[in-house]
DODRENTI-531377 format. One record per residue (C-alpha): x, y, z. Coordinates in pm, whole numbers, plus 50000, padded with zeros to 5 digits. Example, Ala and Ser with C-alpha at 12.3 -4.5 7.8 and 13.67 -1.06 7.14 Angstrom:
2
512304955050780/513674989450714/
// end
This chain:
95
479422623843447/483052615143556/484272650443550/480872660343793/482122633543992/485272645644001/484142683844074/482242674344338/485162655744471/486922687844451/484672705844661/484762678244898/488372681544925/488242717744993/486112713545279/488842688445454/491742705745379/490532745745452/490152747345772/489792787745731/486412800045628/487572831645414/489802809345167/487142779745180/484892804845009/487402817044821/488152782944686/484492773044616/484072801144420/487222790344220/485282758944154/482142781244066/484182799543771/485562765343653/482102752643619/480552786443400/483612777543201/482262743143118/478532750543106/478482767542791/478992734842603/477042714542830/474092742042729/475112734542329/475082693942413/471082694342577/469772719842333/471252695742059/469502664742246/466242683742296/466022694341908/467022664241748/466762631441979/463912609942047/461352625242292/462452600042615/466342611242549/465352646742505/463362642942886/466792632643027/468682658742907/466482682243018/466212666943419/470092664643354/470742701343335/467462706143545/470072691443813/472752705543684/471262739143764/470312724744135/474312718244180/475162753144054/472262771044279/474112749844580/477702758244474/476602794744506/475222791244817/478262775644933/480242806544822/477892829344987/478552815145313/474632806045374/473862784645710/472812749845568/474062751145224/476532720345261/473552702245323/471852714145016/474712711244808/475062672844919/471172667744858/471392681444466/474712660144414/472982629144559/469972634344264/
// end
């Protein structure tokens, strides 16, 4: 949780200090690559929940990378440029 936090934080902080479109983009999608990096063992962690935890913890873990997923969709969005996807991208963060 504290390094989603922190990511988030990060894209934040790129929207205050890049004041020029082209390398805002270009930085989000830096943060985009960062966060494939660190998905694959997130993947590992709720597939290992979802096999062998108790059926409430295994529901968590899956609306965990069900938001996870929201957050990426956003990120991307971000990247692309899209009118209204700083909006979106706050909405998934906030769930």
């Amino acid at each position: 949780m504290g390094r989603g936090l922190h990511r988030r934080r990060r894209v934040l902080d790129a929207f205050v200090q890049l004041a020029d479109p082209e390398r805002l983009l270009n930085r989000i999608d830096e943060l985009r690559t960062e966060l494939r990096e660190a998905y694959d063992p997130f993947m590992h962690s709720v597939r290992v929940v979802v096999l062998e935890g108790p059926p409430d913890t295994a529901e968590a873990a899956q609306a965990v990378l069900e938001s996870a997923k929201r957050v990426n969709r956003a990120l991307w969005r971000l990247s692309c440029g899209e009118t209204g996807a700083r909006a979106r991208f706050d909405e998934a963060q906030e769930a």
